[in-house]
C-alpha positions as CSV (number, residue, x, y, z in Angstrom):
1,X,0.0,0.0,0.0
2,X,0.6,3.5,-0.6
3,X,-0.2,6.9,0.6
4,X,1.0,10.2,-0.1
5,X,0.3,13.2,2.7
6,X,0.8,16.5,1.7
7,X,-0.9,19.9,2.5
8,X,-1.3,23.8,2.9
9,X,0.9,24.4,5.5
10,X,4.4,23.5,6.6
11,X,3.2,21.1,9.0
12,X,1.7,18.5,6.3
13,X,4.9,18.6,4.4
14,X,6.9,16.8,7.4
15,X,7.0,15.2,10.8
16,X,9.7,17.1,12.0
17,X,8.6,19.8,14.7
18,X,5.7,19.9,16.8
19,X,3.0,17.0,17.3
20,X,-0.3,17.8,15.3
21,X,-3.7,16.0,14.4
22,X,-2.0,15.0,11.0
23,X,1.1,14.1,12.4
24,X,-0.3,11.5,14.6
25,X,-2.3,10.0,11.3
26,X,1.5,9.6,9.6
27,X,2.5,6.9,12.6
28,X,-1.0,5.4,12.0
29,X,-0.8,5.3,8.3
30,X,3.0,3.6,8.7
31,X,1.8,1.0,10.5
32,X,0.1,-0.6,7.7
33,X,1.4,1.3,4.4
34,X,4.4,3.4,2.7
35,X,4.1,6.4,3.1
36,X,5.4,9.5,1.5
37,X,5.3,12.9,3.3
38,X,6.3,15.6,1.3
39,X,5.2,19.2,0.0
40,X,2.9,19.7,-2.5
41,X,4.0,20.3,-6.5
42,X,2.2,22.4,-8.9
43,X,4.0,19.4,-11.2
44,X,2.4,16.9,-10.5
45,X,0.1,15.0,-13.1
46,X,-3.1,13.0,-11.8
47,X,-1.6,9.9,-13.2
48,X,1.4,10.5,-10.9
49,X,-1.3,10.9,-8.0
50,X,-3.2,8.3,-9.2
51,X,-0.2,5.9,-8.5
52,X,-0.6,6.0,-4.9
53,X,-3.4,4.1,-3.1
54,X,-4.7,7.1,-0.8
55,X,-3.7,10.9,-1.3
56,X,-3.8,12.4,2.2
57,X,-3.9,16.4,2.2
58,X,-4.2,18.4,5.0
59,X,-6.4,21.5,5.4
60,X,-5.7,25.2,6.7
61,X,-7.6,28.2,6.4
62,X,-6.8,29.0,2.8
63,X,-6.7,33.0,2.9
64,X,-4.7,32.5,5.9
65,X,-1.1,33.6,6.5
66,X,0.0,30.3,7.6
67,X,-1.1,28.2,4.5
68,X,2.6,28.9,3.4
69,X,2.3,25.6,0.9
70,X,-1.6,26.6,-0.6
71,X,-0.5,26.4,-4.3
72,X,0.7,22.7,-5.1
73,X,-2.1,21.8,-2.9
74,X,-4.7,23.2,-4.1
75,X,-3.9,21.9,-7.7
76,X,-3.8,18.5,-6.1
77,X,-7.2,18.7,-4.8
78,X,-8.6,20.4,-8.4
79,X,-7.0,17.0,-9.8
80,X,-8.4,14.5,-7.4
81,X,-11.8,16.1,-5.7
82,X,-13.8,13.4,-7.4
83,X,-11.4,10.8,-6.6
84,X,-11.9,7.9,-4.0
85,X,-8.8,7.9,-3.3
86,X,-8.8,11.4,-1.8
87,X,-8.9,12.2,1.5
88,X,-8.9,15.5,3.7
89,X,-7.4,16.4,7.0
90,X,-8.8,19.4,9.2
91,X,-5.5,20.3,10.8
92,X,-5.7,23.6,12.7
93,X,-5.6,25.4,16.2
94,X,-8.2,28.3,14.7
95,X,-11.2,25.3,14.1
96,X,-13.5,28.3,13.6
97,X,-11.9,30.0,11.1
98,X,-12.4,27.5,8.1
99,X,-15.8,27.9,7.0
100,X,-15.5,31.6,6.7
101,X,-11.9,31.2,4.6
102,X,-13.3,28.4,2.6
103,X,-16.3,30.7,1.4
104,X,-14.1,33.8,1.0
105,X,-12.3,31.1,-1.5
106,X,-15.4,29.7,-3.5
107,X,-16.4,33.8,-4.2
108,X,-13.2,35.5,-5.3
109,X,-10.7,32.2,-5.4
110,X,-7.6,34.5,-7.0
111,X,-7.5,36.2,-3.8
112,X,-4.8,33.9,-2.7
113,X,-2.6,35.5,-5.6
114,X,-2.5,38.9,-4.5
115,X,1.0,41.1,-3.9
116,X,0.7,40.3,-0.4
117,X,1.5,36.2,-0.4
118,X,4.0,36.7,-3.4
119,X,7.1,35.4,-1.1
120,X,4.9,31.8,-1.5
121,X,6.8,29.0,-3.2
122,X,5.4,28.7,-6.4
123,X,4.0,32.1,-6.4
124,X,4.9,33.1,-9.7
125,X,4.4,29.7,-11.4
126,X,0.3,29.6,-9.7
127,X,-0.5,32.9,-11.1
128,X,0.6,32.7,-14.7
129,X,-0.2,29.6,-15.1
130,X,-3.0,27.6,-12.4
131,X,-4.9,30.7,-12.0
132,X,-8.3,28.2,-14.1
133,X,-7.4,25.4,-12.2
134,X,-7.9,27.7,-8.6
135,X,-11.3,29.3,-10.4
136,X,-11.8,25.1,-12.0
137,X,-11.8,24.2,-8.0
138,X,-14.0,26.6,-6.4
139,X,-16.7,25.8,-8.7
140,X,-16.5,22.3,-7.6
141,X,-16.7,22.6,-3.9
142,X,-19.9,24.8,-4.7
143,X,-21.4,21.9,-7.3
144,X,-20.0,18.8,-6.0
145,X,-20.2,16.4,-3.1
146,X,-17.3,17.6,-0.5
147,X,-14.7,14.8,-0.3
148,X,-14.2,12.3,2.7
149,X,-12.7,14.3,5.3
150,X,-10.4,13.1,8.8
151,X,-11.4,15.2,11.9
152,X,-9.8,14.8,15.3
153,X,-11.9,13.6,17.9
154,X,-11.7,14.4,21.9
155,X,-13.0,11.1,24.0
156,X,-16.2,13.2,24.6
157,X,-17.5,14.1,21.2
158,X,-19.3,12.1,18.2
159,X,-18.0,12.5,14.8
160,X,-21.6,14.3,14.3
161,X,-20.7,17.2,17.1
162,X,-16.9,17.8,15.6
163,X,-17.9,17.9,12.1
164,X,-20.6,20.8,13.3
165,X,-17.7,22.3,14.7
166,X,-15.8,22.9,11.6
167,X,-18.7,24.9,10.3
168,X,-17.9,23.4,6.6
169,X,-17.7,19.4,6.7
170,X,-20.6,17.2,6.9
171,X,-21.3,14.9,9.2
172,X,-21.8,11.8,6.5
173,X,-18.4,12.9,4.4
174,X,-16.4,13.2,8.1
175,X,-14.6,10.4,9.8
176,X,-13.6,10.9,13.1
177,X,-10.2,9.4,14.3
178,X,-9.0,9.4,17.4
179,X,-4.8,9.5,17.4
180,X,-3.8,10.1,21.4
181,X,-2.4,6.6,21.9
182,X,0.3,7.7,20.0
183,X,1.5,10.3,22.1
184,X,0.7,8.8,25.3
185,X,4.3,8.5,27.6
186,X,3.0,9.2,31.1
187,X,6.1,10.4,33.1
188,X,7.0,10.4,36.4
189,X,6.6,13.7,37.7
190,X,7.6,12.6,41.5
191,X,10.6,15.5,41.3
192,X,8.4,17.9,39.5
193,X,8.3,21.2,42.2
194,X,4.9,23.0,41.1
195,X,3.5,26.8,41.8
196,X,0.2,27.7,42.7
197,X,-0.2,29.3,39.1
198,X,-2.2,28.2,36.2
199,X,-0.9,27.2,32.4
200,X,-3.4,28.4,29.5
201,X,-3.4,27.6,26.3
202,X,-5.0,30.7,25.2
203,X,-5.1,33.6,27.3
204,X,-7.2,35.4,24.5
205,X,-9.9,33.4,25.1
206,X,-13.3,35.0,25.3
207,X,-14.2,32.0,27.9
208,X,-10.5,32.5,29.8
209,X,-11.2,36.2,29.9
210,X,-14.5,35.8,31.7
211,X,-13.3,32.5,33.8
212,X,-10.3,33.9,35.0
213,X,-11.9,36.4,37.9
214,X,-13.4,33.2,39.5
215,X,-10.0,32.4,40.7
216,X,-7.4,33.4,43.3
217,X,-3.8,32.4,41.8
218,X,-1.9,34.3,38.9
219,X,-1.7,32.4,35.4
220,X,0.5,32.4,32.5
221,X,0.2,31.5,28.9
222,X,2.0,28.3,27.6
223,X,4.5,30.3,25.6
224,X,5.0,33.9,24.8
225,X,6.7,32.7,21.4
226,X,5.1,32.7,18.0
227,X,5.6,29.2,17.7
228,X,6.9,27.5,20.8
229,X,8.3,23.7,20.9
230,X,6.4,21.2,22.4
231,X,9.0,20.8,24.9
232,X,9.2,24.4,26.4
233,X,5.2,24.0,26.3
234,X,6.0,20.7,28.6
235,X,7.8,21.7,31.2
236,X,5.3,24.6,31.3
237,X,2.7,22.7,31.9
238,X,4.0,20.3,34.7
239,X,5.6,23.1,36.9
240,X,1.8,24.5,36.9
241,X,-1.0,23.2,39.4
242,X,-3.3,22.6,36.4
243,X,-3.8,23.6,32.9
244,X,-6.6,25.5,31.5
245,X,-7.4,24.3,27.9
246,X,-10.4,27.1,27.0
247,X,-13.0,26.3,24.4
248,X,-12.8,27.7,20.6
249,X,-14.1,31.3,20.3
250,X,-17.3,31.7,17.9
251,X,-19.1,29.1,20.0
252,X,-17.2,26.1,18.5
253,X,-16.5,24.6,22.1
254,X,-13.9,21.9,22.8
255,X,-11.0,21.0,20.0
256,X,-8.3,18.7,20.1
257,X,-5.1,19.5,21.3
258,X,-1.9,18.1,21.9
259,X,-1.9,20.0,25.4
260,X,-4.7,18.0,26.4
261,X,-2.4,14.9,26.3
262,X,0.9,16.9,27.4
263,X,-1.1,17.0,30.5
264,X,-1.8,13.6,31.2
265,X,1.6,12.9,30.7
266,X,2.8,15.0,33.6
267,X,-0.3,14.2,36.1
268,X,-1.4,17.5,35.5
269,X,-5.0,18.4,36.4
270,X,-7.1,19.8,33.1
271,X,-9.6,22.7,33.3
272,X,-11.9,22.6,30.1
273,X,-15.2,23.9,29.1
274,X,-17.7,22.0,31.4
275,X,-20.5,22.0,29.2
276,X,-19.2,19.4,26.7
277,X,-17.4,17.3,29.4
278,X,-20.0,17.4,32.0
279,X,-21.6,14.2,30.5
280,X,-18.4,12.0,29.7
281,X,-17.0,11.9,33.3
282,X,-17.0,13.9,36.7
283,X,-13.3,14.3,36.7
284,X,-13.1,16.5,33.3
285,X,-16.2,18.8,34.5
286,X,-14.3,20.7,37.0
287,X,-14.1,23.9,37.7
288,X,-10.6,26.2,38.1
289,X,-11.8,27.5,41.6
290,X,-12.6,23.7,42.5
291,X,-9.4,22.6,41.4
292,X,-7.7,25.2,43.5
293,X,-9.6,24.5,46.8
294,X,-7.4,21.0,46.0
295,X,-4.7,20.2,48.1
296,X,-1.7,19.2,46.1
297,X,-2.7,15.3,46.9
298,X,-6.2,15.7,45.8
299,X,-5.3,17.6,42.1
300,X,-2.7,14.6,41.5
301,X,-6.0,12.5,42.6
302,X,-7.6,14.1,40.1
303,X,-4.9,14.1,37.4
304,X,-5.2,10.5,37.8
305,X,-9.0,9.8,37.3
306,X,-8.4,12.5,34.3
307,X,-5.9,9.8,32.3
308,X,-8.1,6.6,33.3
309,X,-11.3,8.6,31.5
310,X,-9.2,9.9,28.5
311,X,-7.4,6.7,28.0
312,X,-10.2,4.3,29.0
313,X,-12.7,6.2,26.2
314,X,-9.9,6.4,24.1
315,X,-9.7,3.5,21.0
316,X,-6.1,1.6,21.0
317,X,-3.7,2.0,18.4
318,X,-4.4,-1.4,17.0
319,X,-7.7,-0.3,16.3
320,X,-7.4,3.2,15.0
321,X,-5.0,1.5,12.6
322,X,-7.6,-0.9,12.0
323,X,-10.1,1.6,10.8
324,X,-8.0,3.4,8.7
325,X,-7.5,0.4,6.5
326,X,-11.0,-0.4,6.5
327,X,-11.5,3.3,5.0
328,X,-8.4,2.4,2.8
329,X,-10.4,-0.8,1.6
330,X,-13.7,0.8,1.1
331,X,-12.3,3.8,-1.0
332,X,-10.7,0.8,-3.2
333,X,-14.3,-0.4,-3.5
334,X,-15.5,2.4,-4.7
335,X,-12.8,2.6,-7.5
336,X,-14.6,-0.6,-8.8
């Protein structure tokens, strides 16, 4: 078997660098298939495409900054969008953004050629000579079925609720996939000294901004760098007495996040919007002053009850890559 992954941004084009969504598919697609990650071409023919079994390409925002890679992927996806063998990826922090990007797209598609994104690889190349096959594209996602599409799922949501959430993917073209047993390393945090201070992920947050004068102890954000490492993040996160993960602005709620998991691998207690977790499990529906009238036995308590409810809701790896070659099997089917 193979399968090519490519996409919009940096981040589809390796797995060097931080974890993501898409990253943890890669170690679940390796575990059956070969697989080529790589950046996208404008090149590229659909018989070359057509050569692989599955053609994996990861989404961003398209009129935003950081799809750095937007050119060679979007003639990939005007060569393959009827194809069975295609497959999406919704691979972003900024969940809410897509549906309003994706419109702005199907209207006025060339606005990803203008002066302002003319340091983009390819740049010159895309607007002389894909400029019909960006204009070809638009007029398909407007006319024709949106292709199957991979969305990260948190142990407490149903593929129905997350595809909502994007705002653009339906619910029966959306396959949810859940990829946190790859990145599960729980670590002993026995020498870890902690402050009474919290770690958020995004101290923006309209939710954080509003949650934040229910509690007593100071907080700081996970990194003041554009793009921190995982590993700064880390050690962040397990010198805190909990982490705050807020919800998406724009009423999205919940996301997946690698911090959720960075977390559990520290014993470090997780503050989350209560109203989607309130149902899975008693230990992710706390609240930050609860968590703080804790003593520092109790929050590890808690930490603990917090990995046996991820984990425990949580598919294995042998069955995550299970499903993904069922979905490899039945988009063969379809070829028939």
């Amino acid at each position: 078997m193979k399968i090519l992954m490519t996409g919009m941004a940096s981040a589809h084009c390796s797995v060097k660098g931080n974890v993501t969504f898409f990253s943890g598919l890669y170690k679940a697609f390796s575990e059956f298939a070969d697989v080529t990650i790589c950046e996208p071409r404008l090149g590229w023919s659909r018989a070359e495409l057509e050569s692989f079994d599955l053609v994996v390409v990861g989404l961003t925002p398209p009129t935003s900054l950081a799809a750095n890679k937007i050119y060679g992927a979007l003639h990939v996806l005007d060569l393959m969008y009827e194809s069975p063998k295609l497959r999406l990826v919704v691979d972003s922090n900024q969940v809410w953004q897509f549906k309003n990007s994706f419109s702005s797209f199907k209207r006025n598609p060339t606005q990803i050629l203008s002066p302002l994104h003319r340091s983009r690889k390819d740049y010159n190349s895309a607007i002389t000579k894909y400029v019909g096959s960006f204009e070809a594209l638009a007029g398909k996602i407007s006319a024709v079925a949106w292709p199957i599409t991979y969305i990260p799922l948190l142990p407490w949501q149903s593929v129905g609720d997350a595809a909502n959430a994007t705002g653009f993917v339906p619910a029966d073209r959306a396959i949810g996939v859940q990829v946190d047993q790859f990145f599960i390393s729980k670590q002993s945090t026995s020498q870890v000294v902690r402050s009474d201070h919290w770690s958020v992920e995004n101290p923006k947050s309209l939710w954080w901004q509003t949650t934040s004068k229910t509690i007593r102890h100071e907080f700081t954000p996970l990194s003041t760098a554009k793009k921190p490492k995982d590993s700064d993040v880390q050690q962040t996160i397990s010198s805190s007495m909990g982490l705050v993960v807020p919800p998406q602005d724009r009423k999205v709620g919940t996301w997946w996040s690698y911090r959720y998991l960075q977390a559990l691998n520290t014993s470090t207690p997780v503050v989350t919007y209560w109203q989607d977790t309130v149902s899975f499990s008693d230990s992710w529906s706390k609240l930050a002053y609860q968590v703080e009238d804790m003593d520092i036995y109790d929050r590890q308590e808690l930490a603990r009850l917090q990995f046996i409810d991820y984990i425990d809701s949580s598919p294995t790896i042998h069955q995550v890559v299970h499903n993904l070659q069922n979905d490899l099997v039945e988009s063969t089917q379809e070829r028939i």
